[in-house]
Residue, then its C-alpha position, 0 to 999 in steps of 0.5 A: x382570247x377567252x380560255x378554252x372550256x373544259x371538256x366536261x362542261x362541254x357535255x354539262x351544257x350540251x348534252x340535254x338539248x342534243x339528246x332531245x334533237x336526237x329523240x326528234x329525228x328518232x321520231x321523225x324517221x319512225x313516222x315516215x316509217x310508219x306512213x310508207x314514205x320513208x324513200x322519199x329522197x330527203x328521207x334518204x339523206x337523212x338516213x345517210x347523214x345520220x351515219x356520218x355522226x358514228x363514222x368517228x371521223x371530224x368535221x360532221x357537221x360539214x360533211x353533212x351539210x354537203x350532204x344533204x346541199x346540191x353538188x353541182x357547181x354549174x349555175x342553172x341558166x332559170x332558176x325553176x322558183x321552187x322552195x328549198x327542200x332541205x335536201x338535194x334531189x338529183x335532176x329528173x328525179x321525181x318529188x318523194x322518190x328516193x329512187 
């Protein structure tokens, strides 16, 4: 079992590339933003799981995933051949409509 890393080199190897994700999705959300497609459903998600990464609680990464995955636990008797989007949209919900 390899020893653990020291918290410091934790933050040495890390922090430049998650820095950059952050810039990315700063970016993203200004461009939406500015384009006036910012209540599209996925955008939503996204804002939303944004705030899980400053709540202070454990487990982000799984709390977003579950998130932004579809809920339900009942399998659809067709599958309806669309690609996946990223983010789950509720059913009856048009796509690009965050409401």
């Amino acid at each position: 079992m390899p020893a653990s890393p020291q918290p410091k080199a934790i933050v040495d190897h890390g922090f430049v590339p998650v820095r950059a994700k952050l810039i990315e999705v700063a970016a993203f959300l200004d461009r939406v933003e500015r384009y006036a497609i910012a209540d599209d459903f996925r955008c939503t998600a996204l804002r939303s799981a944004a705030a899980v990464l400053i709540d202070g609680r454990p487990e982000r990464a799984r709390r977003i995933l579950e998130a932004l995955s579809d809920p339900t636990t009942k399998p659809e008797a067709k599958s309806s051949g669309k690609a996946a989007l990223g983010a789950w949209q509720r059913p009856g919900r048009k796509k690009g409509s965050g409401r």
